[in-house]
N, C-alpha and C positions, 0 to 999 in steps of 0.2 A: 732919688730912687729909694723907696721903702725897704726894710731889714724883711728878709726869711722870717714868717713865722712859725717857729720850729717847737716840737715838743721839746719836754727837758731830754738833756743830752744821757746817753745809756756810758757808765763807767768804759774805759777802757780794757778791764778783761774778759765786758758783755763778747769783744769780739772777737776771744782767742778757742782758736777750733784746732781739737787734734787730727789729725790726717793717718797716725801710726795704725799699724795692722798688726796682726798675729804673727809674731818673727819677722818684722822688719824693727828698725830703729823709730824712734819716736821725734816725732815731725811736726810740727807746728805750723798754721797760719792765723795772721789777724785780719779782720776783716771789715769794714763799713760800710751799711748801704743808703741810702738816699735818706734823707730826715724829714724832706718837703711831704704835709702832707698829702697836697692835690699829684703827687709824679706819680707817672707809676713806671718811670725806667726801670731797668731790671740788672742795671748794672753795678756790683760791688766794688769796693778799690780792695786789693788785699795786697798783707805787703808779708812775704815770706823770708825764713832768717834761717842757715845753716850755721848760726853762731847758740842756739839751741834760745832757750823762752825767755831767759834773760834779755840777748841780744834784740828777742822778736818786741817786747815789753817798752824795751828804750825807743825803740824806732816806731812803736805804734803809739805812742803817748804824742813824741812828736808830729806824725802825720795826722793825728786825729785833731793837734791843736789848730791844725792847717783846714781841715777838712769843717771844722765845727763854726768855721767863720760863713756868715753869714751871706760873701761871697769870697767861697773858698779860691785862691790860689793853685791849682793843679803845676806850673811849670814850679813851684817849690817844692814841690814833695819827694823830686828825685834828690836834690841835694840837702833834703832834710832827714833823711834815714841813712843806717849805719852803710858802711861799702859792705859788707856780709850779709845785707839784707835786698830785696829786690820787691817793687811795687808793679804795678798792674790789673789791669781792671778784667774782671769775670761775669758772665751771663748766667744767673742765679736759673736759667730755664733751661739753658742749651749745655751749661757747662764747657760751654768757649771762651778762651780770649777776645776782646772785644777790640775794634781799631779804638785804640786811646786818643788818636788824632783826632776822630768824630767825637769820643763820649767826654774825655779830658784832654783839652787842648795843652801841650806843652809836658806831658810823660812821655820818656823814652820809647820805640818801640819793644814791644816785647821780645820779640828775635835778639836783644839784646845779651838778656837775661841767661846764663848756664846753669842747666840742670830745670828748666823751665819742664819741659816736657816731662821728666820723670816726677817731679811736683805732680803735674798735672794729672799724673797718671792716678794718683790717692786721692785724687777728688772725686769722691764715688756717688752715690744716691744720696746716702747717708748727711755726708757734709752739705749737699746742694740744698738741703730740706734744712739743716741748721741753717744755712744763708738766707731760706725762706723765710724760717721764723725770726731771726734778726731783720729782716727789711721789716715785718708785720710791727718789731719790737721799735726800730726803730723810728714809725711815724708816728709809735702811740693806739696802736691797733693792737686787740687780743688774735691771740692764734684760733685760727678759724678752723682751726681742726681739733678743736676741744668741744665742740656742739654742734649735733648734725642741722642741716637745713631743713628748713620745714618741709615736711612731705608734696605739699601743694607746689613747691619750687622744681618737681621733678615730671616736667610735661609731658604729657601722653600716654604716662606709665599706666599698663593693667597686670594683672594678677600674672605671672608668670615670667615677664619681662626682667631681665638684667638691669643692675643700676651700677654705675661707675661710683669710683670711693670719690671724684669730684663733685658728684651728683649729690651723692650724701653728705659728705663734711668739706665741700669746697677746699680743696687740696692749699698748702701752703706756695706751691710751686706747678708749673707745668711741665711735663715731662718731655721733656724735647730733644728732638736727636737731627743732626744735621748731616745730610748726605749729598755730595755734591754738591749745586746749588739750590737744596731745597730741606725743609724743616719738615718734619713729622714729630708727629704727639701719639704717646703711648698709652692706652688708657684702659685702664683695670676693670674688667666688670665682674661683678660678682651674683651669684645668685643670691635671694633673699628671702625665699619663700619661709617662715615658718615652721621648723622642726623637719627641713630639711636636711639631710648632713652629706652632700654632694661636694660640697669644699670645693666644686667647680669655679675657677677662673679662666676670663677671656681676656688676653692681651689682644686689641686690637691699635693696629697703627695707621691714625688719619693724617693724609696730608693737607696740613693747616692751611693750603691755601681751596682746597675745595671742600664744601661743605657736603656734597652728595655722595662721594665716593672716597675709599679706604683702601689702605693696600692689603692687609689680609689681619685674620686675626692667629692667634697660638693660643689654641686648648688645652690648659694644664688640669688633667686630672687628679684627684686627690692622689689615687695610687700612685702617679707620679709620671702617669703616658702624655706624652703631649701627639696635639693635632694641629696641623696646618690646614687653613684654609684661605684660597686666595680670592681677593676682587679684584681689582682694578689695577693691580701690579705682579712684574714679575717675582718667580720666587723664588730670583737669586738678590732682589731687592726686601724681600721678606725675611728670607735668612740674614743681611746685613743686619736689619734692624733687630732680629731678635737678640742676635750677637752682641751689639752693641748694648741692648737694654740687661742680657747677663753681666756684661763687663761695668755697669753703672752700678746695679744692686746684684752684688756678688751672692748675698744672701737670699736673694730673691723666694724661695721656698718660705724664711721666715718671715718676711716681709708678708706675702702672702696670708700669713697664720695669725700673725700679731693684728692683719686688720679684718681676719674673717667677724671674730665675735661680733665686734662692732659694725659690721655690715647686717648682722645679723639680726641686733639691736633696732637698727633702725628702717630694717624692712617687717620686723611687727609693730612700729610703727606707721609704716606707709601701708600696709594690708589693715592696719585699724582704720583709719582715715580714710581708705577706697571702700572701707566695708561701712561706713559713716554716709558718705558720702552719695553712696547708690544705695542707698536702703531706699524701702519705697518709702512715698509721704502716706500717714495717717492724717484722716478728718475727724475733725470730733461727732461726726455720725455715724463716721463709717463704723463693721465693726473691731469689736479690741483684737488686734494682734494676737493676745494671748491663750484665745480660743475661747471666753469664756459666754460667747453670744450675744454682751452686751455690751452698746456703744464705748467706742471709747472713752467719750468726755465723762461717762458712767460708770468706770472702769477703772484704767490705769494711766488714763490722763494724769489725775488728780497725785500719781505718784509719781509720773512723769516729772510731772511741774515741783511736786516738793525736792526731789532729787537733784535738778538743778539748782534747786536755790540752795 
C-alpha cells in the first residue's frame, strides 16, 4: 500500500485557537484537519485542555505525532494525551460533533467528555472560519478568501442583482446550521451596485437539500431594521435559524461591515465586466462610436489597437 502524499507538515502551534471572550477566562483549543490533498472531509480532531496552553501544548505535539503518520492510528490518541485534556472530532461547516465511530474509528464517544457542551459553546463563527483556513493551510492551499473570483464565475448576474460573499470570494467554510434532521446554509447577499451606500444585507437560509426553494430571507438594514420574509418555511423555523446564526457570529453587525468594502470592490468589478461585455460590437465600416462621422478603422480603430498593445 503506497504512503499519503502529504504536503509539508504545518508546526504544531499552526493549530492552537483561542476560544476566550470578553470577561470570561481564557480558553484554548488545538486543532487538525485533514492533510490529504484530494479529501475534502470536513472533519477536525481537536483536542481541548483545562490544564490551560501548557497542558494543551504537550497533548497536541503528541496527537499530532500520531495524526502525521501516513496511516494515522486514531484508537491511540485517547491514551496519548494528558487526563486534563479531551479529544474529539468537529464539523468545520456545521460546528457539530461528529460520530467519531464513522469518521475516527477507535475514539471515545464524545458524551464522555465533561464540560463538553460549555467548550462547545465558544465555538462561535469566528473560530469555525480559523478551522477553515487551517484545513485550506493544511492541504497546501491559499486562502480563497484573499482574491475575489472572476466576475464571469457569477451566473446569470445583471445590473442590480445581489451577489453572496461566496459568489465573490468563495467563502473559506459553509455556513451551516443543523435543525432537527435537516441542514441549512446561511447566505449573505450583499448589494453591489456602485456608489451605492444602502449597506443592505440579505440573510437568506437554503435548505441544502433542495436547490429551488428556501426558507425565508432576514433584511438587515443599515439603520439597523430588520425584515422577515418567508418562502417555503415556516416562521417559527425562520426565527430558529436567525437565532442560531446571532448565537454563531455574536458580532454579526461587524461582520457585516468588515465585508461590505470588499463587496463593494468587486461589484465595480463585475459592472466593469457586464458593461464590457454587452457593449455593442463595432466594424471597421461602420461608423466611429465617437461621433466623429468617420469610419471607424479611419478613426479610433487605430487607437483602439494601439492601447491594447
Amino acid at each position: 500500500m503506497s504512503k499519503r502524499r502529504l504536503p509539508p507538515h504545518l508546526p504544531v502551534e499552526a493549530g492552537l485557537i483561542e476560544l476566550g471572550h470578553d470577561g470570561e477566562d481564557q480558553r484554548w483549543i488545538w486543532a487538525h484537519t485533514c492533510p490529504v490533498p484530494g479529501c475534502e472531509c470536513r472533519s477536525a480532531v481537536i483536542v481541548a485542555s483545562r490544564g490551560g496552553e501548557g497542558a494543551l501544548l504537550e497533548s497536541a505535539a503528541a496527537a499530532k505525532k500520531i495524526l502525521d503518520e501516513p496511516s494515522p492510528q486514531w484508537g491511540l490518541l485517547g491514551s496519548a494525551i494528558r487526563e486534563d485534556c479531551a479529544v474529539f472530532a468537529l464539523d468545520i461547516d456545521t460546528g457539530t460533533t461528529t460520530s467519531v465511530d464513522e469518521v475516527m474509528p477507535g475514539l471515545l464517544p464524545v458524551d464522555r467528555y465533561s464540560g463538553l457542551r460549555e467548550l462547545l459553546d465558544r465555538v462561535d463563527g469566528n473560530v469555525l472560519e480559523q478551522l477553515g483556513r487551517l484545513w485550506y493551510r493544511g492541504k497546501g492551499r491559499p486562502d480563497p478568501e484573499t482574491v475575489h473570483q472572476p466576475p464571469g464565475e457569477v451566473g446569470g448576474w445583471e445590473p442590480g442583482d445581489e451577489v453572496s460573499w461566496d459568489e465573490a470570494y468563495f467563502g473559506v467554510r459553509q455556513d451551516l446550521y443543523v435543525i432537527g434532521d435537516r441542514a441549512y446554509e446561511a447566505v449573505e447577499l450583499h448589494c453591489v451596485t456602485p456608489d451605492c451606500d444602502c449597506g443592505r444585507v440579505n440573510v437568506r437560509f437554503d435548505d441544502i437539500e433542495s436547490e429551488e426553494t428556501y426558507v425565508g430571507v432576514v433584511t438587515i438594514e443599515r439603520s439597523g431594521e430588520l425584515g422577515f420574509e418567508l418562502d417555503d418555511g415556516p416562521r417559527e423555523l425562520l426565527d430558529q435559524l436567525w437565532a442560531a446564526y446571532q448565537k454563531r457570529h455574536p458580532n454579526w453587525r461587524d461582520r457585516h461591515a468588515r465585508r461590505y468594502p470588499r463587496m463593494m470592490d468587486f461589484g465595480r468589478v463585475l459592472h466593469a465586466w457586464y458593461a464590457a461585455k454587452t457593449a455593442p460590437k463595432v466594424g471597421p465600416n461602420d461608423k466611429c462610436p465617437c461621433g466623429s462621422g468617420k469610419k471607424y478603422k479611419k478613426c479610433c480603430w487605430t487607437k483602439t489597437l494601439e492601447g491594447r498593445a
